[in-house]
N, C-alpha and C positions, 0 to 999 in steps of 0.2 A: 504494500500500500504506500501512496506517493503523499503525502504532508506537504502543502505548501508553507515556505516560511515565509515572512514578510521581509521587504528589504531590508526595514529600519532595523527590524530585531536584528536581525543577522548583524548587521553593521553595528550595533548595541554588543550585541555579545563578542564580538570580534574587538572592540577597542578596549571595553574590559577585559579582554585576555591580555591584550599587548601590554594593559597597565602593568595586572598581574608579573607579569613574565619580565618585564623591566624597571620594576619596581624595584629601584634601591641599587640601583646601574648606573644607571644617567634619566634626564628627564625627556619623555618623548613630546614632539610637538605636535601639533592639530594638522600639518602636512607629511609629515612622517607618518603618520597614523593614517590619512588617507590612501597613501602608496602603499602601507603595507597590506590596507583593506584589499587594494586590487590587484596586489600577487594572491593572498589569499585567498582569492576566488576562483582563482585557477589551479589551484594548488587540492592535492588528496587531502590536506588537513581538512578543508571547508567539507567535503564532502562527507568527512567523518564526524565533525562538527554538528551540521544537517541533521545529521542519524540522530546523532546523543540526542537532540533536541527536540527528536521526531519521538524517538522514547521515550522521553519526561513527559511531551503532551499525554501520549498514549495511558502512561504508566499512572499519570495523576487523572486520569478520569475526562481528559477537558483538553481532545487532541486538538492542534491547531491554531489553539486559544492561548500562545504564547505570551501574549501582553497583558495577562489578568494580574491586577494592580498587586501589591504586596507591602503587607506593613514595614512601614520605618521600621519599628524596633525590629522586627524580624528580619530586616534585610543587616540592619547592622550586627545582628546576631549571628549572623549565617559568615557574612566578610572576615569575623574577629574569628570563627570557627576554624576556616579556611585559612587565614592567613596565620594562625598558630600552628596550624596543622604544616604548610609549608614549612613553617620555619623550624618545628620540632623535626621534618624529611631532611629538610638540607644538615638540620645539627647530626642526623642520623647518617646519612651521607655521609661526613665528614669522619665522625667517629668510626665507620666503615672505611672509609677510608686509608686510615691513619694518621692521617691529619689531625683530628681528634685532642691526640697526645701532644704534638706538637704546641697547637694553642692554648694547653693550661698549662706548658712546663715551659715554653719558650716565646711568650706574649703574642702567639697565634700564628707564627711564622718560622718556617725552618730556622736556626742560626748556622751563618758562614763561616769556614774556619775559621778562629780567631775572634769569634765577637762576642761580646759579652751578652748575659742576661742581664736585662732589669724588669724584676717585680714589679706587678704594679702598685702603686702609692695606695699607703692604707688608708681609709678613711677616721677623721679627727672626729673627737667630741667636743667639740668648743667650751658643754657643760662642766667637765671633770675640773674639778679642783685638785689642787695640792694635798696629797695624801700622807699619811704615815710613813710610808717609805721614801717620800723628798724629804721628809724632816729628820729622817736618821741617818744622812748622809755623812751630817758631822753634829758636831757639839757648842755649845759655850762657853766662853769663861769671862771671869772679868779681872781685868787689873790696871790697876793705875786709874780707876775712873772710869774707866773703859770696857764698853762691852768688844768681845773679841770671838772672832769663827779660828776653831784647828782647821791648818790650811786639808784640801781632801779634793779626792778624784772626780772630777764629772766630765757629763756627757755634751757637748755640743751637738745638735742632729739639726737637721734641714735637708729640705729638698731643691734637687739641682734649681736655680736664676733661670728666667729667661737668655738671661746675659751670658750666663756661663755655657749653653750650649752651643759645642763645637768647638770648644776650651779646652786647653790641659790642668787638671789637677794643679799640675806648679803654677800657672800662671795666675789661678785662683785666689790660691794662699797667697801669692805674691803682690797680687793688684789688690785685695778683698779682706786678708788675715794678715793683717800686718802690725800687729800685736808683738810677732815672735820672726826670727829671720828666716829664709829658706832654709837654712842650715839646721837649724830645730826639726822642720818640718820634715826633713827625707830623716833623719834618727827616729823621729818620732814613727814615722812610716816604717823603719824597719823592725821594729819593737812593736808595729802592729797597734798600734793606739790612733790609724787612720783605717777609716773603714768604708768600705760603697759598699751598700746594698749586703753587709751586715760580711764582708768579704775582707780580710785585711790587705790593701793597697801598698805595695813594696817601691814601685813605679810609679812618682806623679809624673809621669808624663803622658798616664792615661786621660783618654778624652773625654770627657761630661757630656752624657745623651738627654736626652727629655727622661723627668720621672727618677735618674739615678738619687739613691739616699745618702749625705754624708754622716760620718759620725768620726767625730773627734775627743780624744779623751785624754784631760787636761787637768792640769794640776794648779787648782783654784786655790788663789788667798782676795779674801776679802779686806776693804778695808775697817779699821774696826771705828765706831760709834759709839756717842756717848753711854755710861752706864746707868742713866738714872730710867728704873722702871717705868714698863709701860703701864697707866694708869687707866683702866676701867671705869668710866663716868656714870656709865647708864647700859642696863640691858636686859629688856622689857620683853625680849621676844621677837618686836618687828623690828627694833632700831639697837646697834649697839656705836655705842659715841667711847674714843677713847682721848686720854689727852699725850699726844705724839710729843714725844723730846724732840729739840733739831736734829741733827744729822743721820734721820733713820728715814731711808725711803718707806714707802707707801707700800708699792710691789718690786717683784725683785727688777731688778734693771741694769743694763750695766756689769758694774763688777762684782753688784749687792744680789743678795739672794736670800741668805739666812740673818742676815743682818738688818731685814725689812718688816716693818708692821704685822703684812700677810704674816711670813714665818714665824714670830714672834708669841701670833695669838695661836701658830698651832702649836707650835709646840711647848710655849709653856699654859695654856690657857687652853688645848683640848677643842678650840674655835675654829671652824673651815666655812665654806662654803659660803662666801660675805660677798652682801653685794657693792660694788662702790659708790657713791651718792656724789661725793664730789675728789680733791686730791689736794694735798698740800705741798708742796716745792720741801725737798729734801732738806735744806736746813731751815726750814720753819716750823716751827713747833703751835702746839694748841686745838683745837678742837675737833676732830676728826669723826665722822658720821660713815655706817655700813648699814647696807639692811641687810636684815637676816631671813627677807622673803622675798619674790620677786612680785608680788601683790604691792608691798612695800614698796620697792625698789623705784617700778613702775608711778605711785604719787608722788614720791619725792624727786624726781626726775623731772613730772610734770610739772610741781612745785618750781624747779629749778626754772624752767620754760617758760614759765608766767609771772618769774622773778618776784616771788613771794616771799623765799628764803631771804630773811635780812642779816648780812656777816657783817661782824666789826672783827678788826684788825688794830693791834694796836705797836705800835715798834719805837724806835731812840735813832733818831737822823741826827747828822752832822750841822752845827750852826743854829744860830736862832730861826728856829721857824714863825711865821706870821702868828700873831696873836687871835685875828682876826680868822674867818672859816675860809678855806681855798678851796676853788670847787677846777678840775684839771678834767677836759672835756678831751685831750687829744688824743688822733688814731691811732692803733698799738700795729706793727707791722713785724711778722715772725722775719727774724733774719736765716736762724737755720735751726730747723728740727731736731737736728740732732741736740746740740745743747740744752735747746727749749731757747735762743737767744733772740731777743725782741729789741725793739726801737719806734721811737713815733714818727711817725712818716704822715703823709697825706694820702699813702694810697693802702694806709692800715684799715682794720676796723674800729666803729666806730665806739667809744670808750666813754668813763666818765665814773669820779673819783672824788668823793667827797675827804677832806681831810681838815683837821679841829688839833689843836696843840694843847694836851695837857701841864703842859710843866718843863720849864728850862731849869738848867744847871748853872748856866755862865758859859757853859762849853755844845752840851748836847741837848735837844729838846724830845721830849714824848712826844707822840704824835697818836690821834684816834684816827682810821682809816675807816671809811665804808664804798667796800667797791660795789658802784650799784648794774657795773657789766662783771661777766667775769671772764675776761682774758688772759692770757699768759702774761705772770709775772706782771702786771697789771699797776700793782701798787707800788712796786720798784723801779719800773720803767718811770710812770709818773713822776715819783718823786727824785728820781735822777734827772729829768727833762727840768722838775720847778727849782735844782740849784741843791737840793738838801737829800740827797743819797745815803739810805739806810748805814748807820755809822759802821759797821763791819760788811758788807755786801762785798764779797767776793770778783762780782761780776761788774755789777751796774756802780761800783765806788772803785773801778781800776782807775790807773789812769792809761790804759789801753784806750780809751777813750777819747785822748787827749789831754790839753792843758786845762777846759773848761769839763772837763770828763762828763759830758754830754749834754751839760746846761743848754736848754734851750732847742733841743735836737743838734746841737753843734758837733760837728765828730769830726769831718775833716779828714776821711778815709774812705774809703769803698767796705763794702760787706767784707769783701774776702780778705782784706788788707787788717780790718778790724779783730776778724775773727782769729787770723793768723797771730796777731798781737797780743792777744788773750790768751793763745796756746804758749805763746814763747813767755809771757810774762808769770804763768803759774808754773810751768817748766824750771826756768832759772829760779824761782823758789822752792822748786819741789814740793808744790803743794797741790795736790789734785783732788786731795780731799775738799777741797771748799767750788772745787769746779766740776758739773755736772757733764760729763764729757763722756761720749759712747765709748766702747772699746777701742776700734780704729782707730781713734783721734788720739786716745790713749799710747795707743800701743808706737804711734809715731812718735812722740814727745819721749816716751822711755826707751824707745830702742837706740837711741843715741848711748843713753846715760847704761843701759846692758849691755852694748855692745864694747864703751869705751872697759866697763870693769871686766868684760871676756878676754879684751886683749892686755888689759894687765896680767889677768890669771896668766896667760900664755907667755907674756914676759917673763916674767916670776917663774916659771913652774920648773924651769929648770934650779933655780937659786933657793926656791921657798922650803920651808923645813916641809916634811909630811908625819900626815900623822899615822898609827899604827899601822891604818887600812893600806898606808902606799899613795892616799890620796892626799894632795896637794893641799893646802889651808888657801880658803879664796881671800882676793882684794877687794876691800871696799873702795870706791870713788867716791870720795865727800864734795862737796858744794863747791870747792875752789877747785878741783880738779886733782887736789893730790891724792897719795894712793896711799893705804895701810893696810899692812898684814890683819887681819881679822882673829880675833878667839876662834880655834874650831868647834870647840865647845857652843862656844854664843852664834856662831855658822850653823850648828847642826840643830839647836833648838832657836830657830828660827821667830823671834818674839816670846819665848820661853815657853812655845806651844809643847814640848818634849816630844815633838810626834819626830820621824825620820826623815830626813830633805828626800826629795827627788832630784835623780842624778840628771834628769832634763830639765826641773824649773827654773830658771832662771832669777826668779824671786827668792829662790829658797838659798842663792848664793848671794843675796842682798841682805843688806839687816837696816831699815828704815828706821828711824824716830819715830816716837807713838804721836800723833798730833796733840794739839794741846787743846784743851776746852775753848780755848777762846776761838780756835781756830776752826771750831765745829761746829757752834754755833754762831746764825746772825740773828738780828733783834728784830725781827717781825715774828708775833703772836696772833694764832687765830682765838680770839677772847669770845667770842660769842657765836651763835646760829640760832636764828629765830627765825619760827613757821608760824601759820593761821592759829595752829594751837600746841604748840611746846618752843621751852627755851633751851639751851645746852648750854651751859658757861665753862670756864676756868677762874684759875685764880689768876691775879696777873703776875709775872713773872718778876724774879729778883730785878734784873734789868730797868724794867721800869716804874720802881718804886721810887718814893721820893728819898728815901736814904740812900740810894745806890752810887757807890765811887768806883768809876772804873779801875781800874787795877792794871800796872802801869806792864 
């Protein structure tokens, strides 16, 4: 028996096949599709084609009657059917194949002599916090005033740059990790403490693909912080408020890790999973807010948004400050991210800074702060632009600055010229403690000053006594350049941590001075936080008492 088909149909079901069948190839066009209708027509498929659909008529009761309409949902039910079905054939195919194997052990393609595997990148949980086992990496102690980390091993991990692919390994560490010299880095490699894709790398002159994993494993000293405890304000269940000493970061960053607020509440206070509400600049100390929900988290955010929250700040600047209330309306412009370093510019955002002087000395003035934006370092920039720079500030009271150290936005330098002057100027001090500097930047500033005491060691090591081990006693390079034999005793307990140097640290052949309290703290306090309905305070700070004599 003969069925006639209709044109249209046929030409319906024939360009759905073509989709079908190139789907996920390339995209076919509305003329391509037409040529192929009219090979098809001449071709055994069509006539096979024909039949099947001579049969469906037949078989569903309703021959001929090919165009009887059919539900949405059913037709989309039938496609998803179909096209799973294909695709569990071809995964079947393939596993038949043996091909199969190849795409879960070698990222779906044969590997050519010589080429590396790379896993594919695990997926993150943004959620997790810091657990029990980052907190037992190392320990505390305190001395001199000072809270202090035993220097300990950690992990560096990251996944390969954009940039880095098509890179060597050396060139990496060379342009990227410059913390530590090449010369570190091929030891370190041989010793297996460089690793891609969980593999120990003997050769950086391997190349970085898409997706490769590094892991670095380093021998970390932080710097240490002052010791006065961290104080517990309030903790209600949605909010806990603590009151932050200076020189203790917030989150770990940098060189800080355990030496940070975060680390602090876990492990001596049993506290995780915190949410942050706002943050305070590492040597600022005073009022500090977490929620402990993300219900929480969420209002006080919103709070932040609709600038409800009202902060007072209160610090000791340089000079007599006005009597009168100063109100500093100028745009705050990021110079570089990495430091956090800012300046007022015209093409900053838009700022605005109330400020009220409680109390002169003759020498230095109190000062009440309320920043009603809150931009970076905000209250510093300000008051370095109005002439009166927070009396110990680090940054914004250099005189990298110039001779007017930025009165008036006056600098007198370019960004890079600026910034470069800030690095050389805490350098020749040896003080980095009071400058909030990434790694890199770090790591350029000291490798001067490690590399000059390597090649002492190497002068010396023929002349230098050793001690029982055979090993040579290191040089220290002090501030003016000269060199001295060192205690190996005072070498091997490294800040009297008694833990065992690492024969690759480089630090662990230095023996730095403990910074000094004043040099860890500056005089801005966050004194207050106020919402629609709660306050948080402090007490105010020795600093800015009216009995307070600085101390020469």
């Amino acid at each position: 028996m003969h069925v006639r088909v209709p044109f249209g149909s046929l030409l319906s079901f024939f360009l759905s096949q073509c989709d079908v069948h190139c789907r996920g190839v390339y995209f076919v066009s509305a003329c391509e599709k037409a040529n192929r209708f009219l090979s098809f027509l001449n071709s055994p498929k069509c006539r096979k084609s024909s039949w099947a659909m001579e049969q469906a008529g037949i078989e569903s009761g309703t021959p001929g009657n090919v165009n009887t309409p059919v539900p949405v949902e059913q037709t989309t039910a039938v496609e998803a059917s179909e096209t799973g079905k294909r695709k569990n054939d071809d995964t079947d195919d393939k596993e038949t194949s043996g091909r199969g194997k190849r795409r879960r052990g070698a990222g779906g393609k044969k590997l050519r002599p010589g080429e590396r595997y790379i896993p594919p990148p695990q997926k993150r949980n943004p959620g997790v916090s810091f657990s029990q086992e980052h907190f037992n990496e190392t320990s505390y102690y305190f001395e001199a005033g000072l809270r202090k980390v035993y220097p300990y091993y950690f992990d560096f991990k990251t996944y390969c740059k954009g940039r880095w692919i098509g890179t060597s390994l050396l060139d990496v560490f060379k342009n990227e990790f410059r913390a530590e010299s090449i010369e570190y880095y091929q030891k370190a490699a041989k010793e297996g403490r460089i690793r891609l894709n969980e593999t120990p790398v003997e050769d950086l002159s391997v190349v970085l693909r898409n997706n490769d994993h590094l892991r670095n494993t380093v021998h970390r000293h932080e710097p240490p912080v002052v010791g006065r405890p961290l104080e517990i304000l309030v903790d209600d269940g949605e909010v806990l408020v603590v009151d932050k000493p200076a020189s203790i970061p917030v989150h770990p960053c940098g060189r800080f890790r355990h030496n940070t607020v975060i680390f602090i509440l876990g492990k001596e206070f049993g506290i995780s999973e915190l949410h942050t509400v706002h943050r305070l600049d590492r040597l600022t100390s005073g009022v500090l807010l977490f929620a402990r929900t993300l219900e929480t988290s969420k209002k006080l955010d919103q709070m932040v948004r609709d600038r409800q929250l009202e902060k007072e700040y209160v610090c000791r600047v340089e000079g007599e400050f006005p009597e009168d209330e100063v109100i500093c309306e100028e745009p705050i412009l990021v110079v570089s991210f990495k430091i956090g370093l800012c300046r007022v510019d015209p093409k900053g955002k838009e700022c605005r800074t109330v400020f009220q002087r409680l109390r002169f000395n003759g020498k230095t003035s109190v000062v009440r702060c309320l920043p009603l934006t809150g931009r970076t370092h905000q209250i510093r920039v300000h008051l370095q632009y109005l002439g009166f720079p927070i009396l110990n500030d680090p940054v914004y009271g250099s005189s990298a600055w110039g001779p007017h150290r930025g009165k008036g936005g006056l600098v007198g330098k370019s960004d890079e010229e600026l910034l470069q002057a800030l690095v050389e100027e805490h350098r020749s001090q040896e003080n980095f403690n009071m400058l909030d500097i990434a790694d890199d930047c770090i790591g350029i500033a000291h490798k001067a000053d490690k590399n000059k005491a390597f090649e002492k060691m190497d002068k010396s090591a023929g002349t230098a006594e050793s001690d029982k081990s055979g090993e040579s006693c290191p040089v220290q390079v002090d501030a003016c350049g000269s060199d001295k034999k060192l205690d190996c005793i005072e070498a091997v307990t490294y800040n009297n941590t008694k833990t065992p140097p690492d024969h690759l640290c480089s630090e662990c052949k230095l023996v730095r001075p403990d910074p000094t309290e004043k040099e860890l703290i500056m005089y801005l306090h966050a004194l207050r936080y106020k919402g629609p309905d709660f306050e948080y305070s402090t007490q105010l700070p020795d600093w800015a008492k009216e009995d307070w004599v600085e101390a020469d």
